[in-house]
C-alpha positions as CSV (number, residue, x, y, z in Angstrom):
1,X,7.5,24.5,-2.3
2,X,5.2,25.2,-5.5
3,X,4.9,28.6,-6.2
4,X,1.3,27.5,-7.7
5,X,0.0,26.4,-4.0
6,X,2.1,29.6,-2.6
7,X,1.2,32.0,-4.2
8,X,-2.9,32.7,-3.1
9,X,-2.0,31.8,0.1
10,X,0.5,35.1,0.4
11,X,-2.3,37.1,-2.3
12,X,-5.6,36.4,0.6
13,X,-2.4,37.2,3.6
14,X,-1.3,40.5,1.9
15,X,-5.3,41.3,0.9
16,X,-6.1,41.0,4.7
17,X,-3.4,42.7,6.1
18,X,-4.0,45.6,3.7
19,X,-7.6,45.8,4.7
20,X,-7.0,45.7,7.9
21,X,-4.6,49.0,7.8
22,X,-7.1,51.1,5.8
23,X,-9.9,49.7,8.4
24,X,-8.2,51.1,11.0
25,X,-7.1,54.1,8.8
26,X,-10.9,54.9,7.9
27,X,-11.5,54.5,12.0
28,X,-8.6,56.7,12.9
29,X,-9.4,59.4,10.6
30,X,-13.8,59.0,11.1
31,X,-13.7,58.6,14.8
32,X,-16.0,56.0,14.8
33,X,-16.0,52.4,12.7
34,X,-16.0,51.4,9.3
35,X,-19.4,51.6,8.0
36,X,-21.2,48.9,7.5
37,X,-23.5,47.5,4.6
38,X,-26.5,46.7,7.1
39,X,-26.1,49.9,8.9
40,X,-29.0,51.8,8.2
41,X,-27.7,54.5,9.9
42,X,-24.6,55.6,8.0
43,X,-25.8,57.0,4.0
44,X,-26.0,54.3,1.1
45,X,-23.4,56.5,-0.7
46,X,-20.9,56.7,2.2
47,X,-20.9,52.7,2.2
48,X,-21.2,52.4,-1.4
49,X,-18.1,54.2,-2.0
50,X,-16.6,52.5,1.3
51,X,-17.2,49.4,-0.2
52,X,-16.0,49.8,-3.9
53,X,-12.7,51.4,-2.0
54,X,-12.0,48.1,-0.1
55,X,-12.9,45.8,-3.4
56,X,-10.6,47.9,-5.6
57,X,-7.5,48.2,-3.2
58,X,-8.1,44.4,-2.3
59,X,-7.9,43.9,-6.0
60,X,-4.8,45.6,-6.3
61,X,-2.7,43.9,-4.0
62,X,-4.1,40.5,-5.3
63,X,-2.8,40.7,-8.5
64,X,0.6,43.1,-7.3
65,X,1.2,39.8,-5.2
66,X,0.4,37.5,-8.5
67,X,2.0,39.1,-10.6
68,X,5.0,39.5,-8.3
69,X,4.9,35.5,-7.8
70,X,4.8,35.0,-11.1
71,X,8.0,36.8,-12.1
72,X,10.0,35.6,-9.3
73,X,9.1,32.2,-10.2
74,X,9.9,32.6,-14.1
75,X,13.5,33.6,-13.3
76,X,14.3,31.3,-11.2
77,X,12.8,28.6,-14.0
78,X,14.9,30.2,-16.5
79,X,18.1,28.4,-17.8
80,X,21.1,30.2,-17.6
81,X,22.7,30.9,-21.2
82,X,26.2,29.9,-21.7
83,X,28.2,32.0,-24.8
């Protein structure tokens, strides 16, 4: 299969499982659910800094996974020197 039509398909899976876990991690440890951005009720900053959180770790394991994808699929392309 090419790695090219792989590789975001495994980058959004890994991005969604990962959000999911500190989702439930913020829920586990607030007692409550994860704020949301048209929740008047929870403080701008506390969804502010919710939000740049999730975008930043989501980042992360987007380009981990990339990056990842990407060396695995330039040793396996390259040819085997003979001496």
């Amino acid at each position: 299969m090419n790695p090219r039509l792989v590789t975001p398909l495994v980058a959004a899976g890994a991005a969604w499982a990962t959000r999911k876990s500190i989702n439930a991690a913020y829920a586990r440890r607030h007692e409550g659910g994860i704020p949301a951005a048209d929740d008047t009720e929870v403080p701008f900053r506390q969804v502010l800094i919710w939000s740049l959180v999730t975008a930043v770790v989501g980042a992360l394991v987007s380009v981990t996974v990339q990056q990842g994808m990407a060396r695995l699929t330039a040793q396996s392309h390259q040819p085997e020197i003979v001496q």
